[in-house]
C-alpha positions in Angstrom: -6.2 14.6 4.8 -3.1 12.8 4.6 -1.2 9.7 2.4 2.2 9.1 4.3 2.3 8.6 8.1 5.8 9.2 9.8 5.8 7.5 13.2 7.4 9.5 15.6 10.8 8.2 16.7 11.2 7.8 20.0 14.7 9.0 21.1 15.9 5.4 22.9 14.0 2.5 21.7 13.0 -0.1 24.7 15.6 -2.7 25.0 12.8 -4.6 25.6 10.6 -6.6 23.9 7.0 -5.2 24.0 4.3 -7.2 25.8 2.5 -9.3 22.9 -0.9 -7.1 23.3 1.5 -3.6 23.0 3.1 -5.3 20.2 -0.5 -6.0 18.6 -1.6 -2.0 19.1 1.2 -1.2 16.7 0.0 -3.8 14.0 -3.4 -2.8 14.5 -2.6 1.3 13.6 -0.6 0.2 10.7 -3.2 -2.1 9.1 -5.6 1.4 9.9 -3.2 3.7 8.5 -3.3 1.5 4.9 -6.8 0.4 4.9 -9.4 3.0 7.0 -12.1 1.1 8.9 -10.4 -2.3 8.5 -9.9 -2.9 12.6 -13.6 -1.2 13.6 -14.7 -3.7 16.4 -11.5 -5.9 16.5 -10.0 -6.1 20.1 -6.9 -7.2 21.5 -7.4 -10.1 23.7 -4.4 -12.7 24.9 -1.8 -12.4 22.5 -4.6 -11.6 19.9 -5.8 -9.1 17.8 -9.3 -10.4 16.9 -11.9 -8.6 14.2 -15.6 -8.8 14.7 -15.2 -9.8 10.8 -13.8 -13.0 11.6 -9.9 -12.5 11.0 -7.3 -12.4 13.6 -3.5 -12.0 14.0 -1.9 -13.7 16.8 1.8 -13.2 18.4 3.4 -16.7 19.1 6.0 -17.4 21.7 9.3 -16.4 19.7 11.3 -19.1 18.7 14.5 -17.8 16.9 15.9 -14.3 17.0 16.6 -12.0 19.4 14.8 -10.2 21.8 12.9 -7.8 19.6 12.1 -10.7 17.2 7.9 -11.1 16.6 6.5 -14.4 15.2 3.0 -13.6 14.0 0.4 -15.6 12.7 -2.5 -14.3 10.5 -5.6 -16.1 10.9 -7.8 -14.8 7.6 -11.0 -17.2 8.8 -11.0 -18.1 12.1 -14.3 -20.1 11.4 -13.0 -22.8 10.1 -12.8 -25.1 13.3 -10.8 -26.9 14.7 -7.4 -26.4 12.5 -8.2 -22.5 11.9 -5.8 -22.3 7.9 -2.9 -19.5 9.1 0.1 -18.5 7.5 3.0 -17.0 9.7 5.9 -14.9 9.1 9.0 -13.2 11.5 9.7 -9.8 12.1 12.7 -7.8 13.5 13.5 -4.1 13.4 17.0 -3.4 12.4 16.7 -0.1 14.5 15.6 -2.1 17.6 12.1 0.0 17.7 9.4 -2.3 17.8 7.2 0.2 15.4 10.0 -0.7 12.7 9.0 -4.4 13.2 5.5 -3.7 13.4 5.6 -1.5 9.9 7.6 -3.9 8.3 4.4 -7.0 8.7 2.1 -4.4 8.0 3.5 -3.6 4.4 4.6 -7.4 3.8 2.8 -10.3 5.4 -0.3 -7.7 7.0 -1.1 -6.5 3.4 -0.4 -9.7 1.6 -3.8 -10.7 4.6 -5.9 -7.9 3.7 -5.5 -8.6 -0.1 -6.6 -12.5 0.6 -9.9 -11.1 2.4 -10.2 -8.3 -0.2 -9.1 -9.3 -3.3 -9.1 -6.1 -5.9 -5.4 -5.4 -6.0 -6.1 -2.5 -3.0 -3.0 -3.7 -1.2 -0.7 -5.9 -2.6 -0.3 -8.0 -6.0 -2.4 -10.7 -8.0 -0.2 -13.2 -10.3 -1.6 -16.1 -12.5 0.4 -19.1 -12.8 0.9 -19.1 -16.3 2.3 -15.4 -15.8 6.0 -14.7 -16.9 6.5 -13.8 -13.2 4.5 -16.3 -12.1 4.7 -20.0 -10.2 3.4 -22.9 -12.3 0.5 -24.1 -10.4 -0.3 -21.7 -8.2 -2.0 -18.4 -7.7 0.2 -15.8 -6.5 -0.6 -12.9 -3.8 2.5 -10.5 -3.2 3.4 -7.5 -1.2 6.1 -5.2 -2.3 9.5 -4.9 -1.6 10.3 -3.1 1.8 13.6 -1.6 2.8 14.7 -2.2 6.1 17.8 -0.2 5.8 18.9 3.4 7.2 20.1 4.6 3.5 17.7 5.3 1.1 19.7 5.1 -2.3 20.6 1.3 -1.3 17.6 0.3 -0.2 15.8 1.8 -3.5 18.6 -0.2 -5.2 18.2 -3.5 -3.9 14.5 -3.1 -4.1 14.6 -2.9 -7.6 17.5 -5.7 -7.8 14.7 -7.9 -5.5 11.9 -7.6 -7.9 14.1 -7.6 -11.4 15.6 -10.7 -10.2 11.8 -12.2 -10.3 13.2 -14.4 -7.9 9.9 -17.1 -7.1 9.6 -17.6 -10.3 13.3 -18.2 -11.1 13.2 -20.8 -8.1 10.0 -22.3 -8.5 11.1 -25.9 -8.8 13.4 -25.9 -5.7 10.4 -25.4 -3.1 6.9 -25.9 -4.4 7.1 -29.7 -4.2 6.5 -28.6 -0.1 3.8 -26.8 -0.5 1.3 -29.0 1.1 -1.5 -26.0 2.5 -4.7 -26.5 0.6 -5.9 -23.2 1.4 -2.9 -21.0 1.2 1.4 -21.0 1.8 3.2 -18.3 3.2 6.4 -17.4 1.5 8.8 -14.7 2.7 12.1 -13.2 0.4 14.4 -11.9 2.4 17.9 -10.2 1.1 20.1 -8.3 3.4 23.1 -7.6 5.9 26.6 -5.9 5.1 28.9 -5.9 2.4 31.0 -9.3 2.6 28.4 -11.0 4.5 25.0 -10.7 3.0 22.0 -13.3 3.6 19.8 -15.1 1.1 17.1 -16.5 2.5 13.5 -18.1 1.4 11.2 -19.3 4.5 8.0 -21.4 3.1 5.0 -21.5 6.4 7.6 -20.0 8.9 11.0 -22.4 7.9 13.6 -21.7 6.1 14.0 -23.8 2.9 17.2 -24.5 2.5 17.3 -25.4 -1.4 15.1 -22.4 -2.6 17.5 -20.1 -0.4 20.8 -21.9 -2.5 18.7 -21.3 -5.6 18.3 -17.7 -4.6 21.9 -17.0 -3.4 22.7 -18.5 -6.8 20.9 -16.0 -8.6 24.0 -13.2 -7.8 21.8 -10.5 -6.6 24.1 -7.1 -5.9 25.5 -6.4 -3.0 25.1 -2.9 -1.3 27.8 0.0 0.1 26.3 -0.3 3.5 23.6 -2.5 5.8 20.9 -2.9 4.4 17.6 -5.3 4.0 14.7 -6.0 1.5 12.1 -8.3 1.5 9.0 -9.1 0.6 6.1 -11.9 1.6 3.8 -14.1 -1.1 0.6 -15.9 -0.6 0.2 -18.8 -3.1 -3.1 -20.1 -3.4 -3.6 -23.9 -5.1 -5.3 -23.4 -8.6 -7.5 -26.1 -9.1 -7.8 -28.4 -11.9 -8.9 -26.8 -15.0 -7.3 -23.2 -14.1 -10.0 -21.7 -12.3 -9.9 -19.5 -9.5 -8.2 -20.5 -6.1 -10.5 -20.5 -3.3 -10.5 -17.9 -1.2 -11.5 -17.6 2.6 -15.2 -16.7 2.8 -14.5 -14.1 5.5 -15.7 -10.0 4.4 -13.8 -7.3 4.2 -16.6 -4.6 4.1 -14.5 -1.5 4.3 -17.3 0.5 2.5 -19.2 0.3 6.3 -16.2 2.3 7.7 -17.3 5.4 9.3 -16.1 8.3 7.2 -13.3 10.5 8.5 -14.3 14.3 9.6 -14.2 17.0 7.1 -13.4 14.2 4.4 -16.1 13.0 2.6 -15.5 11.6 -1.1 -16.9 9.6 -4.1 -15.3 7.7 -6.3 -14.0 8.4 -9.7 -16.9 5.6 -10.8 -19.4 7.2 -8.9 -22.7 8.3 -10.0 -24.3 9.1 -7.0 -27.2 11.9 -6.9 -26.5 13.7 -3.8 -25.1 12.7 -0.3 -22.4 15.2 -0.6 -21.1 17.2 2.4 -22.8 20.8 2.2 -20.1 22.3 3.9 -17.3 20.2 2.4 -17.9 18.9 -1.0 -15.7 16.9 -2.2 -14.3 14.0 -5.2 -11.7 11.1 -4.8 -10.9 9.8 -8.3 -9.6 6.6 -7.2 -7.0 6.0 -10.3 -5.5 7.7 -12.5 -7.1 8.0 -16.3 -4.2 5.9 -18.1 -4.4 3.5 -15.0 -8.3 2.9 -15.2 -8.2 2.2 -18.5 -6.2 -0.8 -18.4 -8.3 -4.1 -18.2 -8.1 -5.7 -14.5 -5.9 -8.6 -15.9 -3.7 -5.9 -17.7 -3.6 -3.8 -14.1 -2.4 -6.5 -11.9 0.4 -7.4 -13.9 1.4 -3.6 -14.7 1.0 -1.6 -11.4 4.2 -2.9 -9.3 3.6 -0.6 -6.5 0.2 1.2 -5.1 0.2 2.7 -1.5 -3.2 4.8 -2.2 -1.3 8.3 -2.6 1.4 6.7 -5.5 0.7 4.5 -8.2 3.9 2.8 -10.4 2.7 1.2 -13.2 5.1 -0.4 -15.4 5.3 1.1 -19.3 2.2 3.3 -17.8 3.9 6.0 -15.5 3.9 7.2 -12.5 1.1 8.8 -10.9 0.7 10.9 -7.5 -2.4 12.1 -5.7 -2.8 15.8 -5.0 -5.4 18.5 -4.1 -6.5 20.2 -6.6 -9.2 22.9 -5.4 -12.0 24.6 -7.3 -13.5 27.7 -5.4 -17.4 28.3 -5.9 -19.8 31.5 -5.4 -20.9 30.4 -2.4 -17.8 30.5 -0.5 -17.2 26.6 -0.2 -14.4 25.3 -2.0 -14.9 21.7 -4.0 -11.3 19.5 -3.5 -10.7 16.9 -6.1 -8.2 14.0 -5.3 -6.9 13.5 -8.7 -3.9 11.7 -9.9 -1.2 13.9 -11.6 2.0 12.1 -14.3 5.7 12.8 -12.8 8.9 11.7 -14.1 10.6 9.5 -12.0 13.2 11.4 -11.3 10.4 13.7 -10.0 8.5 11.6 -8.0 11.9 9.5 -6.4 13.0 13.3 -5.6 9.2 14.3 -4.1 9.9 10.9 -1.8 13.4 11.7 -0.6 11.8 15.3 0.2 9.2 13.6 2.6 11.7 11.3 3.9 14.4 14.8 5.0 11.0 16.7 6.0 11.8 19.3 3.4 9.1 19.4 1.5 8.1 23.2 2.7 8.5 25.6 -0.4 9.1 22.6 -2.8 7.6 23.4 -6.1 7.5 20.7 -9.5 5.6 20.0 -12.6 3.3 17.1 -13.5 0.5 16.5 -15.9 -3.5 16.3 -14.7 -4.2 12.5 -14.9 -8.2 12.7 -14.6 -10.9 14.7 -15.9 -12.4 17.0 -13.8 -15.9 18.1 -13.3 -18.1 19.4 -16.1 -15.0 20.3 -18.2 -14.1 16.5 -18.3 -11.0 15.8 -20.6 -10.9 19.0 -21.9 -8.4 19.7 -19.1 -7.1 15.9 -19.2 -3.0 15.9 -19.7 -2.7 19.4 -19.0 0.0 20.9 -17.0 0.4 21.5 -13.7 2.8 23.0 -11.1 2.1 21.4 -7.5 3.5 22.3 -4.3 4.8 20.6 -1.7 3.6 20.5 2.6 5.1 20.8 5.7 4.5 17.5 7.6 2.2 17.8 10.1 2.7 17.9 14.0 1.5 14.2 14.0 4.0 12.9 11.4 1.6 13.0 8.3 2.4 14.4 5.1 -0.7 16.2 3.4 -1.1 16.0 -0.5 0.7 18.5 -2.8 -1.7 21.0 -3.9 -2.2 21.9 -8.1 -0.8 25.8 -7.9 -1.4 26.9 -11.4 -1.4 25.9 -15.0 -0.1 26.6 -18.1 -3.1 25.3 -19.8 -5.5 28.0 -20.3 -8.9 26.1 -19.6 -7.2 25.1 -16.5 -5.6 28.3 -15.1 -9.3 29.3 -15.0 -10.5 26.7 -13.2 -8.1 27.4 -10.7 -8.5 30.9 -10.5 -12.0 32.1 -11.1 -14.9 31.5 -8.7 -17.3 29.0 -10.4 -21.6 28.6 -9.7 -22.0 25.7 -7.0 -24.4 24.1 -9.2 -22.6 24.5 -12.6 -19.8 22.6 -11.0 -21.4 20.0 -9.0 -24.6 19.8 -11.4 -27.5 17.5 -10.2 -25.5 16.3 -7.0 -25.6 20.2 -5.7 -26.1 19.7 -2.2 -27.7 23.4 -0.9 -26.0 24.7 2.4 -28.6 24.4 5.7 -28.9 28.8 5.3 -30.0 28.6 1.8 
């Protein structure tokens, strides 16, 4: 089971540009990779990706950039006949690969889409009007900040710069007297080029605004050492009179129906199922981190600034990874929770940069347990850990870090003694077919 995919680099990127529908393939495994189940059914027809749920990205003819620049438009409710509400956004890969290009939607406009149909935070940002980062007037949905360059100290450093500089908020005046959608406006931040010569831009439904990009360049944002880009794509949603909640697009996102992966069967950390647990394979995904699920939903919108499903940063909360940490039974099976374990930053920004140099093979560091776990519930809660770090697989994934050992004594037992199946799983013990 794995939380980062590393495409696989092809040694001369096409000069080409791909074919809309090849384009559209690489869209359609990136919005996979981030949200399992999402494209079950959907087909690529045209120059279409179209769901059986009633969403649809489209590729439209190019008309700026080079030549591999991709226009896309998302469609979230393609119901809603005859002028289907889209929003559209432009995508270039500073390496010339079209994956790059495809990636960058993905993590940007793609999950600023999912989060309209979805709406729990899974993928990218919620911000109220009235919120210190917020746009009077409208409801905000926003993606994080992606680095498009080749270093990774500059673009970590002009990420934070992009999001410090709270820059649609700080702006607000100069565009949203154009916003005229009454279902939803696409805004894209872009910030990037070379020392001497870098580019400001704000593009509001596809165009560039030329007064929010002045008011943007005005806000003296740092320049890097080298080339680099970061950007970042918003929704905002009208907030009707009275301040209640924008409408949405009536289109489902059932992702619960998603056929479960091999070998990987979970339940949630608010689960209270009573059985339907692998035999062979049993199994718990705690799906956020104690400190994390404690916050009200309000409070966890505005706190978590970054949330790919394997790292959680939550601002003045910590940061949290997802490991492995297994739990062997008399039986012979082994139990794997998915539980969330505390790092420094320096910690975690060093675990990242490991992933990014595949060389995370004999990597060892220290974290504290973030969940409680099994029938010793917080008893073992904060304790410390030592994980260790993967090879990345032959297919480019990463798998999570496993808990090693603990200095805790409660804990070190858990990990090292053999446990009864039914003590640990209790009234959910699923018996083995030879039992």
């Amino acid at each position: 089971m794995s939380w980062i995919r590393r495409h696989q680099r092809k040694e001369e990127p096409s000069a080409k540009r791909l074919p809309d529908l090849e384009f559209l393939a690489l869209v359609k495994t990136g919005l996979e990779e981030i949200a399992p189940g999402v494209t079950q059914g959907a087909q690529l027809k045209g120059n279409s990706l179209i769901s059986p749920q009633g969403w649809a990205v489209a590729v439209a003819p190019p008309h700026h950039g080079g030549g591999h620049h991709y226009d896309l438009v998302a469609l979230p409710d393609v119901s809603l006949q005859p002028d289907v509400p889209c929003f559209t956004d432009c995508v270039v890969s500073m390496s010339a690969d079209p994956q790059d290009a495809a990636n960058t939607w993905v993590q940007t406009a793609g999950a600023c889409l999912l989060e309209l149909l979805d709406r729990r935070a899974h993928f990218a940002d919620h911000t109220d009007p009235d919120d210190e980062r917020g746009v009077p007037g409208w409801h905000m949905i926003t993606s994080g900040a992606v680095g498009l360059g080749s270093d990774v100290d500059e673009n970590r450093r002009l990420q934070r710069a992009l999001l410090e500089a709270n820059v649609l908020h700080q702006v607000a005046d100069s565009f949203t007297p154009d916003l005229e959608s009454p279902f939803f406006n696409g805004v894209k931040v872009f910030y990037g080029g070379r020392p001497g010569a870098m580019q400001a831009e704000i593009r509001v439904n596809g165009e560039r605004h030329e007064a929010a990009s002045a008011a943007m360049t005005a806000l003296g944002l740092p320049e890097p050492t080298t080339s680099t880009a970061v950007r970042f794509y918003t929704l905002l949603l009208p907030v009707p009179a009275g301040g209640s909640e924008p409408s949405y697009p009536t289109t489902p996102l059932d992702l619960a129906s998603a056929p479960v992966r091999a070998n990987a069967h979970t339940h949630g950390a608010a689960c209270a199922c009573g059985g339907h647990l692998d035999p062979e394979h049993p199994g718990f995904d705690l799906a956020l981190p104690h400190l994390v699920a404690e916050l009200s939903e309000a409070e966890r919108r505005r706190r978590v600034k970054s949330d790919t499903g394997a790292i959680i940063i939550a601002e003045g909360v910590g940061n949290f990874l997802k490991v492995r940490l297994p739990i062997r039974l008399d039986d012979g099976r082994t139990v794997v929770y998915l539980a969330w374990v505390y790092l420094k930053a320096a910690v975690i920004d060093d675990f990242v940069q490991r992933v990014r140099d595949d060389n995370l093979a004999g990597y060892r560091f220290e974290g504290l347990l973030c969940n409680a776990i099994g029938p010793w519930g917080e008893d073992v809660l904060r304790s410390p850990v030592v994980l260790g770090g993967q090879r990345i697989n032959e297919d480019g994934s990463v798998p999570h870090s496993e808990v090693l050992e603990s200095s805790d004594p409660l804990l070190s037992k858990v990990l090292t003694e053999t446990w009864p199946a039914a003590f640990v799983l209790g009234d959910r013990f699923p018996h083995s077919p030879s039992d």
